[in-house]
N, C-alpha and C positions, 0 to 999 in steps of 0.2 A: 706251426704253419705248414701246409704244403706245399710244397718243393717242386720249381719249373727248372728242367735243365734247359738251357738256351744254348743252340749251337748258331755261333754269328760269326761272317770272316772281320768283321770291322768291328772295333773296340779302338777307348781310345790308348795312347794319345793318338791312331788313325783320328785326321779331320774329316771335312767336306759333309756329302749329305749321307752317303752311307751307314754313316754310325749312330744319326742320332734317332731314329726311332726306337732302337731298341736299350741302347741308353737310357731313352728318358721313362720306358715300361719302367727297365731296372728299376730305375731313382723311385717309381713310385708304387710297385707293388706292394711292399711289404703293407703299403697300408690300406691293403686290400685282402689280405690274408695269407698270400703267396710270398715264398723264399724262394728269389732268383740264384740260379747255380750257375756261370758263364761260361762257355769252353769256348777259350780261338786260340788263331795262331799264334806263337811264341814270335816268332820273324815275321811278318808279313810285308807283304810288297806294297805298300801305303805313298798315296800319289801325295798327301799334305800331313803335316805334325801339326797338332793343338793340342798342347800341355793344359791348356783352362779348359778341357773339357773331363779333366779325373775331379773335379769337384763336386758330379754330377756321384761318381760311382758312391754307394752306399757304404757307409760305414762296416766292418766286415762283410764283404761279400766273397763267397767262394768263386774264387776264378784258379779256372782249371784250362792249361796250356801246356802244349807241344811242340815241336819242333814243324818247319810243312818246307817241303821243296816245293819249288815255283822256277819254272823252266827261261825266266828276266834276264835272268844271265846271260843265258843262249842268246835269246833275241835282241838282247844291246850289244853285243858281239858282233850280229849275223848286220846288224841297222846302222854301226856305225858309232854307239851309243857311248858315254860313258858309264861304270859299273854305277857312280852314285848316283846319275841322273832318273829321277823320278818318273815313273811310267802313268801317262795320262789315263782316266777312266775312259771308255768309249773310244770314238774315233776323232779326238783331238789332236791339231798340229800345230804348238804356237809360230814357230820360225818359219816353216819352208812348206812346199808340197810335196804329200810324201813320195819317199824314189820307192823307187821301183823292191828295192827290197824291204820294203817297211808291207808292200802288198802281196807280196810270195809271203812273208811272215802273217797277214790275215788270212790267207788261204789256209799257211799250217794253223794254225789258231783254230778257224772253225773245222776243220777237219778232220784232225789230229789230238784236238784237244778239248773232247767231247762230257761234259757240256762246259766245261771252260779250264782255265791253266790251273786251278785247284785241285786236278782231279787226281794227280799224288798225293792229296793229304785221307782222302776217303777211306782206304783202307786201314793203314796208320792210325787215325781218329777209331773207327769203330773200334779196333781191337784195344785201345787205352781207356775207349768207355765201357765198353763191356766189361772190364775188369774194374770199373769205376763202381758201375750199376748193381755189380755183384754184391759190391761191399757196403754201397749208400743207397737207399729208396729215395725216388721220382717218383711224383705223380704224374707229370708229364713232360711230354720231351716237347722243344718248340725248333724249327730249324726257319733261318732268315735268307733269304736269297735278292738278288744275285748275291755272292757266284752261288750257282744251284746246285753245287756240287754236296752244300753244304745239308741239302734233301735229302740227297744222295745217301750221307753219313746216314741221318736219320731213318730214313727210309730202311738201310740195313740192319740198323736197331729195332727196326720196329717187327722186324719179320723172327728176333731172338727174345724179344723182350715180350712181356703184357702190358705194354706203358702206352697210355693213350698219346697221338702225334700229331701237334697242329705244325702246319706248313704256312708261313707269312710269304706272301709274295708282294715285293716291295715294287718289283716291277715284271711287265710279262715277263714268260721265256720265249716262245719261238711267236712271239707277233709284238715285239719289244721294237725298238722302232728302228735296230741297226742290225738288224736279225740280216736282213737283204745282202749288206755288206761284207759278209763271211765269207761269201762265195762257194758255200758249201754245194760238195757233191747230192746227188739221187740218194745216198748213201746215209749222208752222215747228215742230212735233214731228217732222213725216215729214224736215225737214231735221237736225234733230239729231240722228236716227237714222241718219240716210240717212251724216254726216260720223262719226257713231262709228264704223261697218261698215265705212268706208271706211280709216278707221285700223286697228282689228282687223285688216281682211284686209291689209293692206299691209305693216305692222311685221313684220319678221324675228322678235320679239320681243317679246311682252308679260308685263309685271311688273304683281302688284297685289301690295299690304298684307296679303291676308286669303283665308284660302283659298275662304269663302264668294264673295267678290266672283269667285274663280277660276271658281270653280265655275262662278257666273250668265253667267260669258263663255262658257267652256265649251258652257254649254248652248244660248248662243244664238248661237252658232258654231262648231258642232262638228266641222266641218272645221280649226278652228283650234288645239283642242285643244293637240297637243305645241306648240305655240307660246308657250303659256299658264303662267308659271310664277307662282310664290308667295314675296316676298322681305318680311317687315315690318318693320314700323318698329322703334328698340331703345333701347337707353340705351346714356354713353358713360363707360366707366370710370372716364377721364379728368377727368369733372364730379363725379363723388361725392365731397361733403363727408369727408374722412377724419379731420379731429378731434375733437372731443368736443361732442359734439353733447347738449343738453339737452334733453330734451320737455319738450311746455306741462304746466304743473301742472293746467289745464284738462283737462277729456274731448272735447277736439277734435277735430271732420268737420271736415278740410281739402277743398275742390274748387278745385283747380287749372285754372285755362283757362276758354274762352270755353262762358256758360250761357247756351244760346241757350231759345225758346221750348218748343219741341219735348224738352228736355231737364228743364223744370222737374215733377219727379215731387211732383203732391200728394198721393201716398200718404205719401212721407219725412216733406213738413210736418206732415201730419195725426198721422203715429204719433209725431212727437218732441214733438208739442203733448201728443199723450195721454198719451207715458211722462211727461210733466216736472210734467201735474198729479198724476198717480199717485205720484210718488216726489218728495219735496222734494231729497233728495241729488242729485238726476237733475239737477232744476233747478239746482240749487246750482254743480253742475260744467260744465255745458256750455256748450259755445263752437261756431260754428257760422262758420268760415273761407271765405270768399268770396274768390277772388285771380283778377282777372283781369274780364274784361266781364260784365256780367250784366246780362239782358232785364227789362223793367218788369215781366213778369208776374211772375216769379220775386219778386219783393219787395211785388208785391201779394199771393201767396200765403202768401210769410213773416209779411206782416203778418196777412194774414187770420185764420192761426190761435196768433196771438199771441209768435212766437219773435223780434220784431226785437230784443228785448232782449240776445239771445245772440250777436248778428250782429256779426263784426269783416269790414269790409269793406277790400282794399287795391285799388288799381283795374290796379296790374303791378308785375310784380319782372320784375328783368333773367334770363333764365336761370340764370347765376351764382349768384342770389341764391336765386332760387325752389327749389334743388336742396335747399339747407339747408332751408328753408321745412320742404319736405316731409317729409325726416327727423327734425325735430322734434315734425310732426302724432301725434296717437294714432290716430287714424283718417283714412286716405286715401279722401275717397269719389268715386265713379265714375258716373256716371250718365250711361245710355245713350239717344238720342233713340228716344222712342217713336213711331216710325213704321213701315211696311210695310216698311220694308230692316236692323229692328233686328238682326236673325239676322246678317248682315255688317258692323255696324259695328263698328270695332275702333279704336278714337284711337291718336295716339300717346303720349298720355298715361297708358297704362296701363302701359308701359314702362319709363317715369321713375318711374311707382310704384312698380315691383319693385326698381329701382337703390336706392329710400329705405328697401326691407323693412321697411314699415310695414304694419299690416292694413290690408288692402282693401276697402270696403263698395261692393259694384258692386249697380246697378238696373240691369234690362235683360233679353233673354230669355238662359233659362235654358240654350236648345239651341244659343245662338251662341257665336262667336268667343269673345268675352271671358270668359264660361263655361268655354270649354275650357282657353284659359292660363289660369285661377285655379286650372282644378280639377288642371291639369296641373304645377304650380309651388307649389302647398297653400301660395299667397302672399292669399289673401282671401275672401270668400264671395258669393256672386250671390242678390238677390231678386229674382222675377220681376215684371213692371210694378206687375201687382194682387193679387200674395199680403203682404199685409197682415199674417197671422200670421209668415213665415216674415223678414219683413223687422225685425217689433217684434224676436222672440225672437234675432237674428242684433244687433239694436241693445244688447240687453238681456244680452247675452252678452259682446260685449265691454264693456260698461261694468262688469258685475263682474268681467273680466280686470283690467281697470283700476284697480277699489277696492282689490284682492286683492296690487295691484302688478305682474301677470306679462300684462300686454298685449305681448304679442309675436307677430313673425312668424318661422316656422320656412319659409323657402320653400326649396324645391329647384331644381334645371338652369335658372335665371335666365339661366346664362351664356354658352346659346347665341344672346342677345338682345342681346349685344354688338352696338356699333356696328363693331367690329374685323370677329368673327364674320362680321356679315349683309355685310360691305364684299367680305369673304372670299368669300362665296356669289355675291356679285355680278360681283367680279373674275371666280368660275368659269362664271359662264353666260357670260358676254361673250368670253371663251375657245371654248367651245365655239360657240357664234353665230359669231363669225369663222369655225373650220375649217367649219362646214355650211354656211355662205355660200360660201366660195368651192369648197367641191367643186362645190356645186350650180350655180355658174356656170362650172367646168371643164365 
């Protein structure tokens, strides 16, 4: 077989969403002709544990790890923190608002620790693989980001080595949707740009999730274009619950995953406050499923307009569990960060909702990503941030699906969202990346 080394900071038993895309390539290259080789970190600073998720890893796989300083320490020190207390991804606060030094610490963050708190292991890493690559043949190197430090690594391989280098971009870098937040100087913007350009133009290869994120590379490197492809995130066959599955007798919004600030839509709360005092039955049925992290704003808001009554909170399900989860919700809801990059964001959680063929109530814009697989899959509906009538009547539509008994999803060509499928598509660029690599060095 030929050999993909894969450099990723998530492996499990790392949870949440960052581990599973390239997890699930793993699990299913081999039967595409590729032998995945894994490199991460030995310690890493992992925000959630999922032991049910090494089931996936393939029987002998070479995983290859080292040690990586990560400066957590410092910053639970400098914040107040305990040492075991788990560091949220993005800009999450469940308890409180953050003080004042939690925001000197994103200052030093984006400025200091450029392009992210990973960037101690980059050195370290190349010189253990370079003495790796000496002694083992690669066909290709693959690197996953965020953290994009991990490009980084590769990137400096790539400039020792002849090994052709795909670059997976799971999510932007500098038009990512909390980029703003950093607070970054003139400086150390022009440096974060300066090291994304510098990856774009050098990867033989770049992957994104979403074809809008394509696009924005596209446009801001348009010499790099044919370089530039589109592989997303999926679900895996493999997880879906196949027995008998009961839904809640409840009229339950399930949201699955991490509800950061920027995702808390007070249109939702405001119109489920208004159906539930307009209709007692409304009241009477709903439930209102929270699984997984969620920001203090978000439950100041729930309380604001009165719903914490209906709120069943769990704080994580192991993947395993959370599949069932969803297939028992009546309503799977989606809610997209409302920020300047909403047009491109695409989770991969809207995937695992199509695996549960449950309705989908997505917030978010209307002309994006997530938009298009609903509308393309007739697996859910999209309101836009501030259509407020379009969001009630779409609320109020399934719940008399619901009264009526016939709340169902009729979705279509879900299946080319395979994790088999996209591993499929993967194996085939990586194919053709090799033959146009080495013509182009004949």
């Amino acid at each position: 077989m030929k050999k993909a080394l894969i450099i990723t900071y998530y492996w499990p038993p790392s949870g949440g969403a960052g581990v599973q895309r390239w997890l699930k390539f793993v699990k299913y290259l081999r039967n595409f002709g590729w032998e995945p080789i894994v490199y991460t970190p030995e310690n890493p600073e992992i925000p959630v544990l999922d032991e049910s998720l090494k089931k996936n890893i393939p029987e002998g796989l070479t995983l290859l790890k080292t040690k990586i300083f990560e400066p957590y320490s410092f910053y639970k020190l400098f914040v107040g923190r305990k040492r075991d207390e788990k560091i949220n991804t993005g800009f999450l606060s469940e308890n409180k608002k953050p003080k004042f030094a939690e925001k000197i610490s994103v200052w030093i963050r984006g400025n200091f620790f450029i392009p992210d708190a990973r960037k101690f292991w980059i050195n370290p890493s190349v010189k253990f693989l370079e003495n790796y690559l000496k002694k083992n043949k690669v066909d290709v190197i693959i690197s996953t980001g965020p953290p994009h430090s991990m490009h980084l690594i590769a990137l400096k391989l790539k400039t020792k080595f002849k090994i052709p280098w795909l670059a997976d971009f799971r999510d932007p870098w500098t038009n990512i949707d909390f980029y703003g937040d950093l607070m970054l100087t003139k400086s150390a913007n022009l440096k974060h740009h300066d090291l994304e350009k510098k990856v774009l133009m050098n990867a033989d290869a770049i992957v994104t999730v979403g074809e809008t994120i394509s696009k924005e590379f596209s446009s801001s490197f348009p010499e790099r274009e044919k370089f530039i492809h589109t592989i997303t995130n999926g679900f895996d066959l493999e997880d879906v619950f196949v027995g008998k599955v009961e839904l809640d007798k409840k009229f339950s919004l399930a949201h699955i995953g991490t509800l950061v600030q920027s995702r808390n839509n007070i249109l939702l709360w405001r119109t489920l406050s208004e159906i539930e005092k307009e209709n007692q039955t409304f009241s009477e049925d709903l439930e209102i499923k929270l699984v997984g992290k969620v920001d203090f704003s978000v439950y100041e808001s729930i309380k604001k307009y009165g719903l914490e009554k209906f709120v069943k909170k769990i704080e994580y399900l192991p993947h395993n569990q959370v599949v069932k989860f969803q297939q028992q919700s009546q309503v799977l809801l989606l809610l997209s960060n409302n920020t300047k990059n909403a047009r491109g964001i695409l989770t991969g959680k809207i995937f695992e909702y199509l695996s549960a063929k449950r309705p989908i109530l997505a917030i978010g814009d209307c002309n994006g990503d997530i938009a298009k697989i609903l509308n393309e899959t007739n697996a859910g509906r999209i309101a836009d941030f501030e259509d407020a009538d379009s969001l009630k009547n779409i609320i109020l539509g399934y719940y008399r699906d619901f009264k009526n008994g016939n709340l169902i999803c009729n979705s279509k060509g879900i299946e080319k969202f395979s994790r088999m499928e996209l591993t499929g598509q993967l194996a085939g660029l990586l194919e053709s990346l090799l033959g146009e690599f080495y013509r182009y060095s004949k």
